[in-house]
C-alpha positions in Angstrom: 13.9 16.9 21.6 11.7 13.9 21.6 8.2 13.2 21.1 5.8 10.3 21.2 4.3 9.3 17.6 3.1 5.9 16.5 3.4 3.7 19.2 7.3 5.0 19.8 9.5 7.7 20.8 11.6 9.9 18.2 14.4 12.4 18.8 14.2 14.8 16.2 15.8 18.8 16.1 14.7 21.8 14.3 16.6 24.5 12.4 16.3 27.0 9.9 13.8 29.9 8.8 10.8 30.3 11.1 7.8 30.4 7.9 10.0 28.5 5.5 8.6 25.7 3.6 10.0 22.5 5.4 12.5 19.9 4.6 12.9 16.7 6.0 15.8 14.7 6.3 16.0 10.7 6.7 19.2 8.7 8.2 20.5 5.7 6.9 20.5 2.6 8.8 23.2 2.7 12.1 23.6 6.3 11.7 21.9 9.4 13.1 20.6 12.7 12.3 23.9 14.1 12.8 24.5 12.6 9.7 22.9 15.4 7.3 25.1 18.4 9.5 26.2 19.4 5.9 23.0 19.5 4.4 21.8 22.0 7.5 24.6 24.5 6.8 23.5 24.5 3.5 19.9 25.1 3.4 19.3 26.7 6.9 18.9 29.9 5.2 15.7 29.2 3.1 13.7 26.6 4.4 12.7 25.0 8.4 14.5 21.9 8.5 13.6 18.7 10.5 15.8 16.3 10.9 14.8 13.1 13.0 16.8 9.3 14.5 14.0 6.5 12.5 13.1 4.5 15.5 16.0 2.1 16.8 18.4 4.6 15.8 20.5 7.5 17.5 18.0 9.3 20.3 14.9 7.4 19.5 13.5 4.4 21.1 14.2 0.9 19.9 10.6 -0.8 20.2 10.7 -4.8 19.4 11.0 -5.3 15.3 10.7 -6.0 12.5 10.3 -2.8 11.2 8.7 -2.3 7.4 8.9 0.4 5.6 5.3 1.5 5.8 5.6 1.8 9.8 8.6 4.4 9.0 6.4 6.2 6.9 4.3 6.3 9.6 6.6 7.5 11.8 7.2 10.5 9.8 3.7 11.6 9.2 3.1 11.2 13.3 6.1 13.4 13.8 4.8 15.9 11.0 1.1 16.0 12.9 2.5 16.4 16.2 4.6 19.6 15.1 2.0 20.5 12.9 3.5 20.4 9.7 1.1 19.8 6.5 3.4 19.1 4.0 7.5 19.0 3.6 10.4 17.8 1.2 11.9 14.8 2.2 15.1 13.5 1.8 16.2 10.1 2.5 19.5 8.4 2.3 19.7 4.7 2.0 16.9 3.3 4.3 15.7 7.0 4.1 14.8 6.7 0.8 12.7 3.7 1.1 11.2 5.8 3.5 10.9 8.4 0.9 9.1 5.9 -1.3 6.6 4.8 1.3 5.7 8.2 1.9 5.1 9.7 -1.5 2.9 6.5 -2.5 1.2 5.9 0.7 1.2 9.9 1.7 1.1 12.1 -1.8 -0.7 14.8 -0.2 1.6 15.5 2.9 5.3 15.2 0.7 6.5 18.0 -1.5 8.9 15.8 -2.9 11.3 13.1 -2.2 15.2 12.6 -3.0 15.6 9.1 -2.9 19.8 8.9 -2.5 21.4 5.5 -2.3 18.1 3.5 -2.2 16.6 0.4 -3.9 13.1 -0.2 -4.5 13.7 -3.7 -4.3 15.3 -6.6 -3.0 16.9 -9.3 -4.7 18.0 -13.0 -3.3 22.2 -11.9 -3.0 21.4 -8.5 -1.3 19.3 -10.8 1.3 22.0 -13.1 1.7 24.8 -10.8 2.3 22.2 -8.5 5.0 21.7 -12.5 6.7 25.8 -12.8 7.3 26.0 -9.0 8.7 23.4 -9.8 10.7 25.4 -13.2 12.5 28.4 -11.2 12.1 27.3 -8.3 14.2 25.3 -10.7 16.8 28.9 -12.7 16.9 31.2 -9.9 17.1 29.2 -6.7 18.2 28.5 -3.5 16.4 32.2 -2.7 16.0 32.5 -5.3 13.7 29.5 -3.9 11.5 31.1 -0.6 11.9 34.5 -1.9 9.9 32.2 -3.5 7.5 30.1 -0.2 6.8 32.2 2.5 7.2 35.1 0.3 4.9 32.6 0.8 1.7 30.3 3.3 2.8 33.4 5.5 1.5 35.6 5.8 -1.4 39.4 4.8 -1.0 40.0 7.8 -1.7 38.5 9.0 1.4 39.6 6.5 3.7 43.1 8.0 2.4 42.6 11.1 2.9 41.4 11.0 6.6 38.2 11.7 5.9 36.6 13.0 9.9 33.1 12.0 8.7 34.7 8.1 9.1 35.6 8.3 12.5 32.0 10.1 12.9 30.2 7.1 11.3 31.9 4.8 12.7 31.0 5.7 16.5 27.2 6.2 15.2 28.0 2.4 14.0 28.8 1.7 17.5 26.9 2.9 19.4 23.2 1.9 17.8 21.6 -1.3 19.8 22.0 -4.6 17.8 18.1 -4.9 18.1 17.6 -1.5 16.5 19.8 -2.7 14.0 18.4 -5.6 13.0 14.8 -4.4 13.6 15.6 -1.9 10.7 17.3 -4.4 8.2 13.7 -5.4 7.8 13.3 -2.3 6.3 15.6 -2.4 3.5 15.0 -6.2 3.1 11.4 -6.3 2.8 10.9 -3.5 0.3 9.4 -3.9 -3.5 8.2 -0.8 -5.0 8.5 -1.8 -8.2 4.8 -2.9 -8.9 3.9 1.0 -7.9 7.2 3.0 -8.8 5.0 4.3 -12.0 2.4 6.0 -9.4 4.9 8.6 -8.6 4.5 12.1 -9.6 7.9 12.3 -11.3 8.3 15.8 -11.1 8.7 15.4 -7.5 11.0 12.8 -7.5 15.0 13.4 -7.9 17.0 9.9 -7.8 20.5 10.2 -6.6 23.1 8.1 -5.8 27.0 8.2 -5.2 28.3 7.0 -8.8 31.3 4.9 -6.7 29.2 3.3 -4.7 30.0 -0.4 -4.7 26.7 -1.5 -4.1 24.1 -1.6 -7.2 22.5 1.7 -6.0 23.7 3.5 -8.9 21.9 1.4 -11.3 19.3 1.0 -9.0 19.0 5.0 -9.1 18.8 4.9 -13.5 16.4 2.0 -13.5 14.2 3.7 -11.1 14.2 6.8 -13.4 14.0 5.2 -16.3 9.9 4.1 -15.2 8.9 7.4 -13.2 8.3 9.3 -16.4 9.7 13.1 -15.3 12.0 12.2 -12.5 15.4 13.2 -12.2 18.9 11.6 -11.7 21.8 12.7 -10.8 25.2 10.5 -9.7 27.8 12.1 -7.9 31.3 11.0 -8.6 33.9 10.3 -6.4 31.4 9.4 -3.7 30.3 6.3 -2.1 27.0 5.2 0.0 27.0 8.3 2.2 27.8 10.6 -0.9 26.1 13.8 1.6 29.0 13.2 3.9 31.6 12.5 1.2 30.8 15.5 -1.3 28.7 17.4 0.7 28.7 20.2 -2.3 27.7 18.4 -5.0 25.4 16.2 -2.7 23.7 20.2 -1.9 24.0 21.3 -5.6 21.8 18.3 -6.3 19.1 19.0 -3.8 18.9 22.7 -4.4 18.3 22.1 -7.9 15.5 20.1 -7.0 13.9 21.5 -4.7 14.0 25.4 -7.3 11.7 23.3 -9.0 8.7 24.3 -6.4 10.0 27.6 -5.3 
């Protein structure tokens, strides 16, 4: 389904219990909300589920960029109005949980609580550097060429042995999202320092989490982030990578259930 919000277009889909308290879940950048497929199966049964493509991704339109991570927030809390939702849970993976961030600073009255999994609340100058030569790579050599680059870290060896079908799954989301979406939403990621604020959060609505094998520094990122939101949880899931929810979908679920009990 789609719906206009904020100057855009977002696909978005619905499941779970009619009368549940919602839960909203937040792609990473190139992928879709097929992405959180596990996380559906898992929590169908006790709350409404929304699960939406940020713009330039998946089913959503790809309006000019940059994008910043307080227009994706926005996003979400046009989506929220428009199906007349007051408050939910959100989880965000990656640029989803910059999203996250946005939303519980600039929007503490309409988020439950936010799992920020595989996120930074800052850039630094090598992380900028290495987004600038994705970025010609992909405009040289297409999105298959990011897709190779992603999906050959956003994984553990030990799933790329094992034939992991997520993989092939990413890959083709990879593939298939514009370049200018793509770009648009590096911005996103890029631009972000949430450091100056990180100590506004209400930490007992906050969970960090992060794939312990992840090769970026998101699993440090993750502990620094707790260690100044007084209250917060952490929680690194070993023998996972970037997309840990796709990797270790049970212990990605164990995690999020545990937090959200908290407000049950």
């Amino acid at each position: 389904m789609r719906i206009a919000t904020n100057g855009t277009t977002i696909n978005y889909e619905i499941d779970g219990k009619d009368g549940a308290p919602w839960l909203t879940f937040s792609n990473s950048l190139c992928t879709d909300l097929s992405m959180w497929a596990p996380q559906v199966d898992a929590f169908k049964n006790d709350y409404r589920i929304l699960r939406y493509d940020t713009r330039g991704h998946g089913g959503s339109d790809v309006p000019p960029g940059p994008y910043d991570p307080s227009m994706m927030a926005a996003d979400v809390v046009g989506l929220w109005d428009a199906l007349d939702i007051r408050k939910s849970h959100f989880v965000g993976l990656s640029m989803g949980g910059v999203i996250a961030l946005s939303l519980m600073l600039d929007h503490p009255a309409r988020t439950a609580s936010i799992a920020v999994c595989d996120s930074r609340a800052n850039s630094h100058p090598i992380h900028m550097e290495r987004w600038a030569a994705r970025n010609k790579g992909a405009t040289d050599h297409g999105m298959g060429w990011l897709a190779t680059d992603f999906t050959g870290h956003w994984f553990t060896p030990a799933a790329h042995a094992a034939n992991n079908p997520w993989i092939a799954k990413v890959r083709t989301m990879v593939e298939v999202t514009q370049l200018a979406g793509y770009i648009a939403g590096v911005n996103v990621v890029t631009s972000v320092d949430y450091r100056p604020r990180l100590a506004e959060l209400d930490g007992n609505k906050v969970l960090f989490l992060a794939g312990a094998q992840d090769i970026g520094d998101f699993p440090d990122q993750a502990r620094a982030m707790h260690g100044v939101v007084p209250d917060s949880q952490c929680v690194l899931i070993e023998g996972a990578a970037h997309l840990c929810n796709l990797e270790k979908p049970q212990d990605f679920n164990t995690a999020i259930a545990t937090h959200l009990a908290r407000f049950r």
